[in-house]
Structure formats: structure tokens, C-alpha cells
C-alpha positions in Angstrom: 5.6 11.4 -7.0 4.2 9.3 -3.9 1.1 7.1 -4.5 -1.3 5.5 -1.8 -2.7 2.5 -3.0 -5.9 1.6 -0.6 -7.6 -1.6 -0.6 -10.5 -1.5 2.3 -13.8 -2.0 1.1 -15.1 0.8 2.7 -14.4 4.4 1.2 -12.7 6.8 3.0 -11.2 4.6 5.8 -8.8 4.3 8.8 -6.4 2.5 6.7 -6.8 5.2 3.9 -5.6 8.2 6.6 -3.1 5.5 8.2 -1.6 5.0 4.6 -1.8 8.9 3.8 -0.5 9.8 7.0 2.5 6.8 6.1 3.3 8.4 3.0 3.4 11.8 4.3 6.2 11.2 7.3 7.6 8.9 4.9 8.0 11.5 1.8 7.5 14.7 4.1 5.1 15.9 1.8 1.2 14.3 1.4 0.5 11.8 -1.3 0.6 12.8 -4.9 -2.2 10.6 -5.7 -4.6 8.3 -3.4 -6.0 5.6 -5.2 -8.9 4.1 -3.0 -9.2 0.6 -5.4 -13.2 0.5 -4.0 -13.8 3.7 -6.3 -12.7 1.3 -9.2 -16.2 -0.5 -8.7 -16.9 -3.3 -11.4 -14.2 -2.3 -13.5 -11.8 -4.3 -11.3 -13.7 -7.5 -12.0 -12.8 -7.4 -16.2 -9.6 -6.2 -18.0 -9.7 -3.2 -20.0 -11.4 -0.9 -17.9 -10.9 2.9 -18.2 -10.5 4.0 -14.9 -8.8 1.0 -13.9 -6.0 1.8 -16.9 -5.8 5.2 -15.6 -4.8 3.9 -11.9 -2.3 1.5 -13.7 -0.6 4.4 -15.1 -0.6 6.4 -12.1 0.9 3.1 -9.9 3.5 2.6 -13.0 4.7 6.3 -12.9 5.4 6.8 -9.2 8.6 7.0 -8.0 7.0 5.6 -4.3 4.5 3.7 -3.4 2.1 3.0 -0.1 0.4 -0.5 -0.8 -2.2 -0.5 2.2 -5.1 -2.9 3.6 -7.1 -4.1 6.9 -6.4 -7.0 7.7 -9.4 -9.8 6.8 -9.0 -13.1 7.7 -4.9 -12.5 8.6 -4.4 -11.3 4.8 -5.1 -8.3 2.8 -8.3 -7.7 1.3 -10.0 -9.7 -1.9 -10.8 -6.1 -3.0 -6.7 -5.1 -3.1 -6.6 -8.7 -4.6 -8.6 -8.0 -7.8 -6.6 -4.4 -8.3 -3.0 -6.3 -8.4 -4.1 -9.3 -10.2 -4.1 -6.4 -13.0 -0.5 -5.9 -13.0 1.7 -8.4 -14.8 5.1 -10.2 -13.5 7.3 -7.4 -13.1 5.5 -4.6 -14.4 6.1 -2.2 -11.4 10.0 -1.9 -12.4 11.2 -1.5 -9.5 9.4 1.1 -7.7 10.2 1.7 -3.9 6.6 -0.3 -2.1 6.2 -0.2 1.0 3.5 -2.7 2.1 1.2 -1.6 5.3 -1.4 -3.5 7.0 -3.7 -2.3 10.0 -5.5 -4.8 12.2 -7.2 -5.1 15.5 -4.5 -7.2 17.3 -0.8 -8.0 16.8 -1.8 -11.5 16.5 -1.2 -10.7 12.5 1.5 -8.5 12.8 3.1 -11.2 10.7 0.6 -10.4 7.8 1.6 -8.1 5.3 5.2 -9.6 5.3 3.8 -13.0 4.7 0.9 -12.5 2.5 1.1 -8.9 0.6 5.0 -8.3 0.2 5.0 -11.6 -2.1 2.1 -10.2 -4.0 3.7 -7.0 -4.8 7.3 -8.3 -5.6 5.9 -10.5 -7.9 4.8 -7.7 -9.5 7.9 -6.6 -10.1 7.4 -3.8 -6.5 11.1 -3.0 -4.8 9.6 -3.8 -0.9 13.3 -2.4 0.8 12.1 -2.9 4.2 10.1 -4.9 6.5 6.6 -4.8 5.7 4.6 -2.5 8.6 1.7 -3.6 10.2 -0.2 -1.0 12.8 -3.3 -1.4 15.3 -5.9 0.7 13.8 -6.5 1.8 17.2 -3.2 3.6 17.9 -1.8 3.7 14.1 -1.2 7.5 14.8 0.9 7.5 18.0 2.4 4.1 17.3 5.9 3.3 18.5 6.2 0.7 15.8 5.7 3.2 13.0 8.2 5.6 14.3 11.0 3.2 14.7 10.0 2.1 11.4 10.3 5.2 9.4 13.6 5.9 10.8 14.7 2.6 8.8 12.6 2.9 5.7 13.4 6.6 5.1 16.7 5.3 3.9 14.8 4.1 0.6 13.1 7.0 0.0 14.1 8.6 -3.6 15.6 11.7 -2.9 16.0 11.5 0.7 19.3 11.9 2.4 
């Protein structure tokens, strides 16, 4: 079961169909679940919310995941923030992550290696291989995402 995991403030975005389209050449199949963390609301900013417990236990029983944000100020979005400050150390187990970051220049292609692949292995995520970042101008024909997938398709469960 793949999950997408979207953290951009607005609903619906470019970095949700660049992490959907991600999982999908990743897994060969679209995501199982796409959780766009803005749809959590105000139950992000507490502990104990509902629908925020029920996007826990869909992260916690994938067997993949898509972690994906814009880039804002050359890091991933407050709003992905608040979502895995809900996880404790290590609670992921394990799970195949892989971290994706779009942005308007490749002057922070070093982003989601440096700032969201900590994040998420502190979280107990498996991040296999290099963190991807894509122009959200050409994320769909991108060179970069091709040569990638022929490297992290490797680490996809299942996959031979």
C-alpha cells in the first residue's frame, strides 16, 4: 500500500500531482491513499485529533511512502512541519520514504536532503535513496526524476 503524504498549503496542488505522479512510476500503480495534511485544518495544531489519528494510521500501515512539499524559504513547509511533529522517534518502523521537494530553481536542489530526510528518519522513515527535488515547472518531463526512479525502484517492496 503506497501513501502520498502532501504538505503545500494550498489544496490540490502541483506538488500533490508531482507526488502522485512519483508514487505511481515509482509503485506502477496510483497511490493507495493521498493524504493532503492542509485537509487536517486545526486538528494539526493540538494532539488527539480524530482525523489527524486516522492519517497516523494510514502513514504507520503503508508499506511505501511519498513525503512531499514546495519548497518555502529553502525548506519544507511549516504546514508538513506540524503533521510530523505528530509522530514520535521511530514510530514509522521502517517504512520505505522517499522524501520529494519541488521548487522554482535548483538553487535548493539541496533541500529535501538537507532539511526533510532528517525529519523523517528521525521518525523512524527508511529514506534508501537520495532525496528528489524537481522544478515545478518541468516536474513531469524531468530528466532528474527519470534517472532517479531507475535507482530508487530498487527499494520498492515487491519490486524486482
Amino acid at each position: 500500500m503506497s501513501v502520498v503524504i502532501v504538505g503545500n498549503p494550498k489544496p490540490r496542488s502541483r506538488t500533490r500531482a508531482a507526488a502522485e505522479l512519483v508514487a505511481t512510476k515509482l509503485t506502477g500503480a496510483p497511490p493507495t491513499h493521498v493524504i493532503d495534511v492542509v485537509d487536517l485544518g486545526a486538528g494539526l495544531l493540538g494532539w488527539g485529533d480524530p482525523k489527524v489519528a486516522e492519517a497516523k494510521e494510514i502513514v504507520t500501515s503503508a508499506d511505501l511512502l511519498v513525503v512531499a512539499s514546495p519548497t518555502y524559504k529553502a525548506t519544507y513547509t511549516g504546514l508538513l512541519k506540524l503533521f510530523l511533529d505528530q509522530f514520535g522517534a521511530g514510530e514509522l518502523g521502517q517504512i520505505p520514504t522517499f522524501p520529494l521537494m519541488l521548487g522554482g530553481s535548483l538553487a535548493h536542489a539541496l533541500a529535501p536532503e538537507l532539511t526533510l530526510r532528517p525529519v523523517l528518519v528521525e521518525i523512524g522513515a527508511s529514506v534508501p535513496v537520495r532525496s528528489l527535488y524537481l522544478l515545478d515547472s518541468d516536474y513531469e518531463t524531468s530528466a532528474e526524476l527519470d534517472a532517479w526512479l531507475e535507482i530508487a525502484r530498487r527499494y520498492v517492496p515487491g519490486h524486482h
